[in-house]
N, C-alpha and C positions, 0 to 999 in steps of 0.2 A: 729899643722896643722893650715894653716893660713885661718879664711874663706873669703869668698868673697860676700861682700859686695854690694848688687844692689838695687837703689830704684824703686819705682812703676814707676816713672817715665820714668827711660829707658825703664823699661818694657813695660812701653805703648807704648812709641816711637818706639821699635822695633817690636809690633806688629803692628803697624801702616808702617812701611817701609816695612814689609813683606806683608803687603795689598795691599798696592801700585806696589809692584814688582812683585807682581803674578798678579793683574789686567792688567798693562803692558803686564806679557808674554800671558796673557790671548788673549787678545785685537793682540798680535804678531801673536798669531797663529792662527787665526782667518783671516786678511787681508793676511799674508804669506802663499804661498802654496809652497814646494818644486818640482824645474822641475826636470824632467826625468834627471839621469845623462850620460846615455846613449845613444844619440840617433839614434844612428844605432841598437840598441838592441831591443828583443821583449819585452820586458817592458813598453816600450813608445806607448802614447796614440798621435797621430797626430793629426794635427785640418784639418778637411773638408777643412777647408775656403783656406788655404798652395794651392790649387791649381787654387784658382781663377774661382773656378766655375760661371755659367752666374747663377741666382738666381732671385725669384719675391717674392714678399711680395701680401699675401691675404688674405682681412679679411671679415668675413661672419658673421651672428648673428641669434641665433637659439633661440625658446624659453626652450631649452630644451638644455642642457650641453652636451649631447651625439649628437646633432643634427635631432634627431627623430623630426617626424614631418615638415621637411623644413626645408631651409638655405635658406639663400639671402647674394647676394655680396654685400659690398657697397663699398669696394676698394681696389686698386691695383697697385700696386708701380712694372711695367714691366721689367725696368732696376733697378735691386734694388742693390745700392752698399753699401756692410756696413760700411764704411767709412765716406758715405756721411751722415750727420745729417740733416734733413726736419721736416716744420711742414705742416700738412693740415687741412684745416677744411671743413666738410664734412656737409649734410644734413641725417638723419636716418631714414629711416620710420617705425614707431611705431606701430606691430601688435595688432590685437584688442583687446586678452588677456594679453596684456601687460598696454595697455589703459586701461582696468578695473584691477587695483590695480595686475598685473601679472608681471612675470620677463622678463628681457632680456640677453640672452650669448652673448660674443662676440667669435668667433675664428679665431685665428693669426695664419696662415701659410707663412712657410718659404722654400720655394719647389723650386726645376726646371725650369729654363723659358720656358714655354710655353707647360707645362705639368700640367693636375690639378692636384689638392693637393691631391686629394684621389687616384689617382694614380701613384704616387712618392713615390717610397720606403723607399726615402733616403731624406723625410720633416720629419722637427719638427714643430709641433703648441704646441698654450696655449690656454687654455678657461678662461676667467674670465667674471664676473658680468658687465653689464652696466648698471643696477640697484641695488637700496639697498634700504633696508624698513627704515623710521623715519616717526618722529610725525611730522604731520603739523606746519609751523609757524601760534602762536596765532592768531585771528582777534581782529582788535583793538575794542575795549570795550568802550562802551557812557558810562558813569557813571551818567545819567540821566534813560537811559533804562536800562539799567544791560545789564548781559550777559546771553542766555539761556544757562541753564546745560543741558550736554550732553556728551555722552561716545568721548574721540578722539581716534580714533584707526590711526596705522601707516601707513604712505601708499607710494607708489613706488615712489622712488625719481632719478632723469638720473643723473649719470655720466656724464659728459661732457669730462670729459678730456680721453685720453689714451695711455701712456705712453710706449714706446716699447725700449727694450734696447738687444745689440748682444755684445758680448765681441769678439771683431775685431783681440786683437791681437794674433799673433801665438806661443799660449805656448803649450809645451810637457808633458803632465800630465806621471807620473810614474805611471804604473796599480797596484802597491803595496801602494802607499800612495794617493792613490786617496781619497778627502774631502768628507765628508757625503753628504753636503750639499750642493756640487756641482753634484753627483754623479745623485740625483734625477731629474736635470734639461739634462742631457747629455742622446746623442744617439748614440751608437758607432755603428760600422759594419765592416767588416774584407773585405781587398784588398789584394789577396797575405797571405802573413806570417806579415805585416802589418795591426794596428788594427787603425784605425780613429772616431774619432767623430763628429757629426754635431754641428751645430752653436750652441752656446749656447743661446738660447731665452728667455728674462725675461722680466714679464709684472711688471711696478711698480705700485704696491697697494700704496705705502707710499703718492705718489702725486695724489690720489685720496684725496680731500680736503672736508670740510661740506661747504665751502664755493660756491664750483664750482658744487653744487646741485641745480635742477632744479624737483618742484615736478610735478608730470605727473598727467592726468586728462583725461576724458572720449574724451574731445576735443581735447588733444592734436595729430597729424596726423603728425609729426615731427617735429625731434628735435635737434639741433648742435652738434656733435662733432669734438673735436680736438685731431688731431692724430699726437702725437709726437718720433719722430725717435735719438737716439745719442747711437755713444760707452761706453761704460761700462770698466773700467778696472777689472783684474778679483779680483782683491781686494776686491773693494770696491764693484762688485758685493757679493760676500759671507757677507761683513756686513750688507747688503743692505737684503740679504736671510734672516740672524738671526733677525734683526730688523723687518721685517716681521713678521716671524714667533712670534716674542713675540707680536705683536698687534694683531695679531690672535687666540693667547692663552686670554688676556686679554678678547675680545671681547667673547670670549669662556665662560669666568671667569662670565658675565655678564655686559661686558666693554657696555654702548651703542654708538651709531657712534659719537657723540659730545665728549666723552671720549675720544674715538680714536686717533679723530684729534687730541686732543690737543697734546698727546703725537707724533703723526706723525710730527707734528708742528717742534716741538725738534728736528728731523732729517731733515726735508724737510729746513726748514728756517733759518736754519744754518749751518754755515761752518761747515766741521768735527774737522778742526784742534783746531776752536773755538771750540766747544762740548767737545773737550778733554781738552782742557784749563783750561773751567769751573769745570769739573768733578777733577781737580786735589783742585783747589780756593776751592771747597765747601768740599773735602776732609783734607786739611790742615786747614778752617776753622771749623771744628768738632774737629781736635784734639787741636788745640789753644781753645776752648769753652771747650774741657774737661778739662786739663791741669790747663787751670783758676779755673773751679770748686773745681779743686783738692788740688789746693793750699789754694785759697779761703778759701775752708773747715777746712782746717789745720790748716791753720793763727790763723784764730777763736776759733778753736777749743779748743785750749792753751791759749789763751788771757782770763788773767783774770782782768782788768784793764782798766777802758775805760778813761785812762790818753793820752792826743794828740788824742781823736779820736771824731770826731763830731757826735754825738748821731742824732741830729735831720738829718744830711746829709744820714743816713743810713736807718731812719724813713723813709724820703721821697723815697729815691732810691729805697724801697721796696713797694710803693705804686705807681711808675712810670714801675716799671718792671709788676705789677701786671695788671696793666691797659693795658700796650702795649700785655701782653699775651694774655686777655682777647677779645681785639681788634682782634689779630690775630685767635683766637678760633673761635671767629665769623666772623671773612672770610676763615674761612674753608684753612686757609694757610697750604701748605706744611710740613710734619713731617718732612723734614733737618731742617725747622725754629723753628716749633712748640715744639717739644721738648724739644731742649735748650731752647726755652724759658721759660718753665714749670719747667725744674730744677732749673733755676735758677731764678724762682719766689718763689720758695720753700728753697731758700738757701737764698735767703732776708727776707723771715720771720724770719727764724732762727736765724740769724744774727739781729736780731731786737729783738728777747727773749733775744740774750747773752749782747745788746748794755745794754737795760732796766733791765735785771737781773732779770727777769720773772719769775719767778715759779707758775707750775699749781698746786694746791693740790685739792686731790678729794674726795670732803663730798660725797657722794653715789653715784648717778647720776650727781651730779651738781658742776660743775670745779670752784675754785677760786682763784683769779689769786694772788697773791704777788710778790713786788718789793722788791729788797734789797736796802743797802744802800751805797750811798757815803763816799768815803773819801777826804781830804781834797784838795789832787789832783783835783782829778775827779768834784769836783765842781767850782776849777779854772778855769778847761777847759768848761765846762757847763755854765762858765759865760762867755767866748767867745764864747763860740755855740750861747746864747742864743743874744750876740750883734751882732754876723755874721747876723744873721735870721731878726734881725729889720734892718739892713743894705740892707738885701739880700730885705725885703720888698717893699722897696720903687722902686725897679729895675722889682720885678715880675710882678706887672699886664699890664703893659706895653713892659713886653719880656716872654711874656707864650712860645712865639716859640720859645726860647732858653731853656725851660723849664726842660733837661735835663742835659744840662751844669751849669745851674745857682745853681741848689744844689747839685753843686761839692764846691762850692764857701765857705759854712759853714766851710769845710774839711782846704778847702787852708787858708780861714782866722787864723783857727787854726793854720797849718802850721807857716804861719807869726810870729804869736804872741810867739809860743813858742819857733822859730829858731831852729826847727828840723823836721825829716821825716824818723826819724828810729823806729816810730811804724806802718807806712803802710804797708803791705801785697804787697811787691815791686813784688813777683814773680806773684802772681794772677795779679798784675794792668798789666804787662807785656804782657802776654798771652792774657789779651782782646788785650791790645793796636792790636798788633799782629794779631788776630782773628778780629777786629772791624774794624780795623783804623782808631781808636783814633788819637789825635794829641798828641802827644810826651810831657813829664809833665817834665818840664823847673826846677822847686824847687828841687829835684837834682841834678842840676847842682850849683844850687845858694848857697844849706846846703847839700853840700856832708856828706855821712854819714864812718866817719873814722872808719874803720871795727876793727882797734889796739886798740881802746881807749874805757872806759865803757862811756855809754851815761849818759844824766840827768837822766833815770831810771835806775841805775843799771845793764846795759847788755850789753854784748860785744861780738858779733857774733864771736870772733875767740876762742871764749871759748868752749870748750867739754859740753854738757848735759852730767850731771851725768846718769852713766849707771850702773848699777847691773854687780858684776865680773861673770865671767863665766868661765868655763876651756875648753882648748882646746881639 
């Protein structure tokens, strides 16, 4: 029976193409909504809008969500077409419980011309916040007086912006595979043996910004808003829902509003098509960073011979990775960076045990380290390393900012001198190149390495590893 033979390597690749392909259909089904196939059938959900009804837009603001207590208008859009896209900007007047560190509702109605909102059967509204609690910005500090200590508590900051969106066009929802997360935003009602629903209304939280915060204060008696109108497709509305909801979960989690934004940032300030671009670049760049690892590891792993290979070039590389980690730990960078970076500050140490031939032995508590020895090889190349390094001297203090390139240079002088490059770890250098974008390493091309022929050390890549028999 013949077996079949597979390395980790595909393995990983194919679990990485199964990631990507289900994030895809994920990502599908989510913008995709299947229409009615029917549409003369009772199945099909109508849109309201299919008849061109006359329509107004009003919005009122309450301190209280239910609107107990009062409402006040502050505007009204008479001839409201949802087609048309409008911005206005408004003045608001600021109740007095709002003035003292208290909230403010807004509510969007979408009703009837010339019938109020509370008596239209057949309006949809939205309530949302036109305030939200944060910490004051710091006062600036005399570093002659100091600053007095003191509790800062958070206090009511305006919205300015408010974002309104109607999905205009006229799709046929099927009542069998209606969206979750469409379902909560719709109002349907029965005409006939026909079932309809009203517009669909959606307020965006995403373009509520930290930056378009204004904090409120005992004085202040009003305050600007901007009230922004455009169509929605219904796509991009539902991505628009779950994005949402996951910064809502977040701030749930203990996200505070500075948080927020950043990640609303992500969506508001960038294209989609870009967002997906990137999410694919930082996905293909984790599996080139592992793939490297992997190899890396291996390379070494079985190297027992540090003949062609620059000791000090691997010394150094291991204490430029450690630093750049170190660097990134303290700006608090991103876990897609952070990570890799850590493994593979960890896979340069180790790789610096196997260059020096390091062994720890351990008298009780107290580790002592021994080096092994050279042989006669290994300290011809040791004498290039070590003329690389007084070469490479006279170049370093005056090019620190190539400082990463230049002790590559130990590596290639060896290269030179020895007229070969078939002891480099070709698949690991690959896979950065790949994952980094490196610039492309030219020596072979210059000492190709003949994969038929035994090299200066005795090996010949088309040659089998002795393997243990085994029966089928």
């Amino acid at each position: 029976m013949l077996g079949l033979k597979t390395s980790l390597t595909t393995i990983i690749v194919g679990v990485f193409i199964v990631y990507v392909l289900h994030t895809c259909w994920v990502m599908y089904g989510i913008v995709y909504t299947k229409p009615c196939e029917k549409p003369k059938g009772d199945s099909c959900i109508t849109p309201y809008l299919a008849g061109k009804p006359r329509l107004q837009l009003s919005i009122y603001t309450s301190i209280r969500p239910n609107a107990e207590g009062g409402h006040s208008l502050i505007h009204k859009e008479e001839e409201f077409d949802v087609h048309t896209r409008f911005e206005r900007l408004i003045n608001v007047s600021l109740p007095k419980k709002t003035r003292r560190n208290g909230t403010l509702y807004a509510m969007v109605f979408v009703h009837q011309a010339g019938v109020m909102p509370w008596q239209d059967p057949r309006q949809v509204h939205l309530v949302t916040q036109l305030t939200t609690y944060m910490l004051p910005k710091p006062p600036e500090v005399s570093l002659i007086q100091g600053q007095d200590e003191h509790l800062v508590r958070p206090v009511s900051h305006w919205r300015s912006r408010l974002t309104l969106n109607i999905v205009a066009e006229d799709f046929l929802f099927d009542r069998d595979a209606l969206p979750s997360d469409v379902h909560r935003y719709m109002r349907v009602f029965n005409s006939g043996k026909k079932m309809f629903y009203l517009p669909l209304l959606f307020i965006d939280e995403l373009s509520n910004r930290v930056k378009d915060l204004m904090e409120i204060n005992s004085s202040t008696a009003e305050l600007p808003l901007t009230i922004s109108y455009d169509t929605i497709a219904l796509g991009k509305l539902r991505f628009w829902i779950h994005m949402q909801d996951a910064v809502y979960s977040l701030q749930q989690f203990g996200f505070t509003e500075k948080d927020a934004d950043e990640i609303k940032g992500i969506f508001v300030d960038t294209n989609l098509y870009f967002l997906a671009l990137t999410f694919f670049v930082a996905a293909f760049h984790l599996l080139f960073d592992f793939l490297a690892f992997k190899n890396d590891i291996s390379f070494w792993k079985h190297k027992k011979s540090m003949v062609g290979m620059s000791s000090k070039a691997v010394l150094w590389r291991c204490f430029s990775t450690i630093v750049i980690f170190l660097y990134l730990l303290d700006e608090q960078t991103s876990l897609l960076v952070l990570i890799p970076a850590g493994i593979g500050s960890l896979i340069e140490v180790w790789k610096v045990k196997k260059a020096f031939k390091i062994y720890v032995v351990w008298k009780g508590a107290v580790p002592q380290f021994l080096f092994g020895k050279s042989d006669e090889s290994e300290r011809r190349t040791e004498e290039y390393d070590s003329l690389a390094m007084k070469y490479l001297s006279y170049l370093l203090y005056p090019l620190l900012y190539a400082f990463g390139f230049l002790f590559m240079l130990p590596q290639l002088f060896v290269n030179y001198k020895l007229k070969s490059v078939a002891h480099l770890p070709w698949k690991a250098f690959m896979y950065k190149v790949n994952g980094k974008q490196l610039p492309t390493c030219k020596f072979s091309m210059l000492y190709p390495v003949d994969r038929t022929r035994v090299n200066e050390y005795g090996v010949s890549y088309d040659e089998e590893p002795k393997r243990k028999a085994h029966k089928d």
